[in-house]
N, C-alpha and C positions, 0 to 999 in steps of 0.2 A: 530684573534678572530673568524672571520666568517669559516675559516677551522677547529678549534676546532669544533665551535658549530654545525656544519655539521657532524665534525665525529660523533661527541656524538649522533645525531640524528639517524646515520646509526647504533652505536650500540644499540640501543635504538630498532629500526626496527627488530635486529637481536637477541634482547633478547627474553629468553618466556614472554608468554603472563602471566599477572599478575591476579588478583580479578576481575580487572575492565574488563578486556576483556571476562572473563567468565561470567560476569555481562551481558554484552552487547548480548553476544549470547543466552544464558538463556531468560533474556527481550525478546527477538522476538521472540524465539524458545516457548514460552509460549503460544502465540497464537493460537498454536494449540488446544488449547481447546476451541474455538470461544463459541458458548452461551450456552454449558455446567456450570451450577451453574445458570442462569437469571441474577439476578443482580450481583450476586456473583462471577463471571466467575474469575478464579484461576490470569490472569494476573491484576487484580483488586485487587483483596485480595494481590496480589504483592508486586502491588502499595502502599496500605495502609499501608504494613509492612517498605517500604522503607523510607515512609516519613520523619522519624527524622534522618536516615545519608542525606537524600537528603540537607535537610535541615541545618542540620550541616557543609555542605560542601558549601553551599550558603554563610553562616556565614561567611566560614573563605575563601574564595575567593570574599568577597565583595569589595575588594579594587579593581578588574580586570573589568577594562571598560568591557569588551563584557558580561561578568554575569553579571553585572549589567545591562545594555542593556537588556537582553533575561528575566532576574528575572522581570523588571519593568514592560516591555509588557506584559508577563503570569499576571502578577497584576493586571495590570489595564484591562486586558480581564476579568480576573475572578470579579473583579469587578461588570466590567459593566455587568455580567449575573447574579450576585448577585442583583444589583439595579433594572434588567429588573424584577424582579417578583414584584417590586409596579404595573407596568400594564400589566404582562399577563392576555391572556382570561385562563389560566389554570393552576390554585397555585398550583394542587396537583400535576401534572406532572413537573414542574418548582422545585418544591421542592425535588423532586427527580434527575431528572436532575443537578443540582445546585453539588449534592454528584457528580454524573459519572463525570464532565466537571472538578472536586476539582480530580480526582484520573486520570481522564486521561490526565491535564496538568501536572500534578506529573510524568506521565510515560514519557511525554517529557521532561522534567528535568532530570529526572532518565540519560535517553539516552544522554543527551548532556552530565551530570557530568562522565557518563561511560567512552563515547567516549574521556574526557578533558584528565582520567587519567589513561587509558589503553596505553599498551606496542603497541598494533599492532589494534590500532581501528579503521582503514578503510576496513583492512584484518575480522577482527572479526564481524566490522555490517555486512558485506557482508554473512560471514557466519552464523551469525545468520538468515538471509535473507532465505540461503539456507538450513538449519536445518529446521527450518519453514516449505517453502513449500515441502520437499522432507516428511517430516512426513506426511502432507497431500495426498499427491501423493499417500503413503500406501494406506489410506483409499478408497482415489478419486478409484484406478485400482481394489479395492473390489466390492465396488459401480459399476463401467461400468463394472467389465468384469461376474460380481457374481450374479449382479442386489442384495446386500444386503446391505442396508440405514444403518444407525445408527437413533435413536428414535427421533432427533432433527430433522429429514428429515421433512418439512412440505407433500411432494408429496409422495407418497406410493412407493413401492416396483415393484407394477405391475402396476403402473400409463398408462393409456391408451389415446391416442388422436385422435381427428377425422382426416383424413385423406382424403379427398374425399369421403368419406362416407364409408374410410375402418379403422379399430382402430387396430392400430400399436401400440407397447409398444415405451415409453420415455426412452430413455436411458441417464442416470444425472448423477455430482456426484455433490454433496450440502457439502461430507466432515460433518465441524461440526458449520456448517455456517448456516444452515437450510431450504436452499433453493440455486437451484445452482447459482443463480444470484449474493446471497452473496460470493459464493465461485470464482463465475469468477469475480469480483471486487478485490479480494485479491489476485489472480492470477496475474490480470492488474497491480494492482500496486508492484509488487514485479518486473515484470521480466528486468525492467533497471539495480537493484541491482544483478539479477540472471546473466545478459548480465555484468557487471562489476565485479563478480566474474571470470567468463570464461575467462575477458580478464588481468586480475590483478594474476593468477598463473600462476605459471612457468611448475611442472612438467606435462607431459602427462597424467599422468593417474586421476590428481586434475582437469584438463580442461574435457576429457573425460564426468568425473562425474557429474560435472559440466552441462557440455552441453547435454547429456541423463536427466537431471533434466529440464532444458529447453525446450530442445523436446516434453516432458510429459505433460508441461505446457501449449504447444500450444495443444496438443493432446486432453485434456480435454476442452480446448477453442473450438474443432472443436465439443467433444461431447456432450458438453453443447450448442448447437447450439445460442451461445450470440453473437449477432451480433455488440454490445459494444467491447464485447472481444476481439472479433478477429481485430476487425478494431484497438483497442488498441495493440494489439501484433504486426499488420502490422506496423502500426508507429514506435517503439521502435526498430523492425528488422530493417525499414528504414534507421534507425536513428543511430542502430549502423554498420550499411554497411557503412553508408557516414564515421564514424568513423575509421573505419575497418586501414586505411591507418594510419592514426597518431600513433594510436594502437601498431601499430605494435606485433602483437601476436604471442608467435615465436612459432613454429611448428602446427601454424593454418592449413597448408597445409595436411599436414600428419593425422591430425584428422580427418581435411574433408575428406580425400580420406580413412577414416573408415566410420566414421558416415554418410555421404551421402548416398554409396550405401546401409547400415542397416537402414537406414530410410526407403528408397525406395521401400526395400524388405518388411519393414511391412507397408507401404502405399498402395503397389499391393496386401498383404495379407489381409487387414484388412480396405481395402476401403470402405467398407459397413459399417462397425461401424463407421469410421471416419464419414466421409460426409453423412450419413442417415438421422442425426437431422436437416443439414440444406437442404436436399432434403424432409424431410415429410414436414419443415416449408413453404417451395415454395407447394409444392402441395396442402397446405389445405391454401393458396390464401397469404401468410403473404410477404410482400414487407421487404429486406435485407435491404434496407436505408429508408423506411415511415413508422409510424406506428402514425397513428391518434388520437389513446387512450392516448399515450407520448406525444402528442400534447395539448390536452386536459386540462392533467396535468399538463403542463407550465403555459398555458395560466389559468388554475385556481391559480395557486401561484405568476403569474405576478398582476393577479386583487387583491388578499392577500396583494401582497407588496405594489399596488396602493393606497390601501385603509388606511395603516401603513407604509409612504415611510420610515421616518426616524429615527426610532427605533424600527419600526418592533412590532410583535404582542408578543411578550418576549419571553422569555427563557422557554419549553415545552409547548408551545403554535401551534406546526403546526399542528397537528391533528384539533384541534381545527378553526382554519383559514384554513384549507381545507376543513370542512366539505361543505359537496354537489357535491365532485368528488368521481372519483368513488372509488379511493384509498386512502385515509389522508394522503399521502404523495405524494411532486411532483418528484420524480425518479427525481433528479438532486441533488445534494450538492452544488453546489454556489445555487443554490434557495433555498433551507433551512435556507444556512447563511441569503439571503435577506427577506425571510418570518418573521424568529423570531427575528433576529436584525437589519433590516432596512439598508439603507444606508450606515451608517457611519463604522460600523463593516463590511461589505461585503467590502467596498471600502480600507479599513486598510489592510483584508486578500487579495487580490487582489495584491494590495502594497507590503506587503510581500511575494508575489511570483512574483512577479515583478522583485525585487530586486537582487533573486537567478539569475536570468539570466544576470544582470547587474555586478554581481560575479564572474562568467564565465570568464571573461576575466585578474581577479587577480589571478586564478587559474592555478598550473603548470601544473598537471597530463592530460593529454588529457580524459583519464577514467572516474575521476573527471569529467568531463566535460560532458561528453556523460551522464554519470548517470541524470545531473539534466537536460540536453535538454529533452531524453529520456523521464521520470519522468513527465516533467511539460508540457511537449509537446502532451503525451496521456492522462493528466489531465483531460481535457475537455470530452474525450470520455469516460475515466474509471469513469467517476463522472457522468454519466447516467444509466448507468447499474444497481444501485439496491437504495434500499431507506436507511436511518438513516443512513448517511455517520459520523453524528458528535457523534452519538452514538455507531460509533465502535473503541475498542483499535488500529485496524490496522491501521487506518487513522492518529491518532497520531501520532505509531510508524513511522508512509510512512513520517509526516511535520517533525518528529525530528530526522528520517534517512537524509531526504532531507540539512535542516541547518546544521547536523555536515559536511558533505560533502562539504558544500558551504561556510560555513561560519565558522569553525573551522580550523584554520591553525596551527594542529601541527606538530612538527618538522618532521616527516613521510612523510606527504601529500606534505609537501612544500620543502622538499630538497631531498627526496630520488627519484635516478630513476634505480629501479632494479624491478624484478616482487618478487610477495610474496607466498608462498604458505600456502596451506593448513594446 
């Protein structure tokens, strides 16, 4: 019986990919539109269309422990931010919030029932992953090498900064994030899934692609001179070198001795744009690991939580509970959770990332593996780099990429060991 349902699993692997997998990559590949529309941005409006198959399909897999599990917690989260507007300091932001938190737990639905009943759904979130950022990338290399924004850019075209008292142009890419802060956060969290693309194909020329979309990534980490960034991107290289062996990536060798030297060559060509943002940053005084005013900011949303330990100041309420810094937001995402829900909720999601690492070891794929170390392991660094972490689609997308991977075992993940392609 267990060789049957193996085989079946392997054809299964080896058949085309169905609805559901186009589903899956579609869903991330959407992102690219980041706050094009405001409220309305095109993976939102997605969302709302999705809602009655998501729902539908809740229906008729309510017999299955693990949906029922994942449906009951989206519940009583959504709940509890529904209840928190009796005491926010801010109904009319709460009440609007209350809609984004109703369509973006919908999008992790969406993603989990994708990934439940797709042909090849670890092969496909991953490519949705890299669909995603390789469309931005277009933009990003317009942006640095064109110096031309798109209208969402908060900073100008010709942005200029002081320097020692010399004004050098910013070279950015924001994409369509609006600022490039936003853009190197969705960067960070993508590149465990970009790094588990590379090591999960088989042919040369799918890794290649692959790994020139990688490269790109850090390349815009260096010219956005985010110091989140990159220290995020050095983790997750870390993290998949220690990898690297269990891997086993076959003709890793042969790529490298392409890519390496092509790197090299535009590293010595193009050292100046690479590394200039975080040499103008060092010369007009700014410290790579301190920065006072991010200090500031904590310590304003630790006194917020002090003051609201256990449920927090509600749901659209952190502007509100920041007021008197110097930003309305603390550049952090677990201080968010702890600003507007308190305790109890920050300690729950906490818990549930917790968990992911405690799944690690029921997990067969080494890939598998590396993704959620990777992943939760630069967490903490990519969760300082830019503000309204609970207010973007990608964040979502990044928790309900995170649980199919860890906590979805279908027959793919759990029996097959061949690489996939493209």
């Amino acid at each position: 019986m267990k060789n049957l349902y193996s085989n079946n699993s392997i054809r299964r692997a080896n058949s085309k990919r169905n609805v559901y997998d186009f589903l899956l990559i579609i869903t991330i590949s959407l992102l690219i539109f980041g706050g094009f529309g405001g409220s309305l941005q095109p993976i939102r409006i997605f969302s709302l269309v999705m809602i009655p198959f998501v729902f539908q399909f809740l229906l008729k897999q309510s017999r299955k422990k693990q949906i029922v599990q994942i449906t009951r917690a989206v519940a009583i989260l959504y709940l509890f931010f529904i209840v928190s507007l009796l005491w926010t300091s801010d109904t009319n932001e709460g009440l609007k919030e209350i809609v984004y938190y109703g369509i973006h737990l919908n999008i992790f639905l969406l993603i989990v029932m994708s990934y439940l009943k797709a042909h090849k759904p670890f092969n496909s979130l991953l490519i949705g992953w890299m669909v995603f950022i390789f469309l931005t990338q277009i933009i990003a290399f317009n942006e640095i090498f064109f110096d031309k924004h798109l209208d969402l850019s908060i900073l100008e075209a010709d942005k200029l900064i002081n320097v020692g008292g010399m004004l050098v142009q910013k070279k950015f890419a924001a994409v369509t994030f609006g600022n490039y802060n936003g853009y190197v956060t969705v960067v960070a969290l993508s590149l465990p899934f970009l790094f588990g693309l590379f090591a999960s194909v088989e042919k040369k020329t799918h890794q290649i692609i692959s790994l020139a979309i990688i490269s790109f990534a850090y390349f815009t980490l260096f010219i956005n001179a985010s110091r989140g960034g990159i220290l995020a991107g050095i983790v997750v290289l870390g993290i998949f070198l220690f990898f690297s062996k269990k891997i086993k990536i076959k003709k890793v060798r042969y790529i490298l001795l392409l890519i390496v030297p092509l790197l090299l060559i535009l590293i010595y060509r193009y050292y100046d744009i690479i590394f200039e943002q975080l040499f103008y940053r060092r010369l007009a005084g700014s410290s790579f690991t301190q920065d006072d005013g991010r200090f500031a900011l904590f310590s304003k949303a630790l006194q917020a939580f002090y003051n609201k330990p256990f449920f927090g100041g509600g749901i659209g309420s952190l502007q509100k509970e920041m007021t008197g810094a110097s930003i309305l937001a603390p550049h952090n995402m677990f201080l968010e959770v702890l600003v507007q829900f308190g305790f109890f909720v920050s300690l729950f999601f906490l818990i549930y990332l917790i968990k992911h690492f405690a799944q690690v070891k029921k997990i067969y794929k080494p890939v598998n593996s590396f993704i959620i170390y990777a992943a939760l392991l630069s967490l903490p660094v990519a969760s300082i780099i830019n503000s309204g972490y609970l207010l973007m689609p990608t964040f979502w997308v990044f928790l309900a990429s995170l649980y199919c991977i860890a906590f979805i075992k279908t027959d793919v993940t759990k029996y097959h060991d061949y690489k996939l392609s493209i």
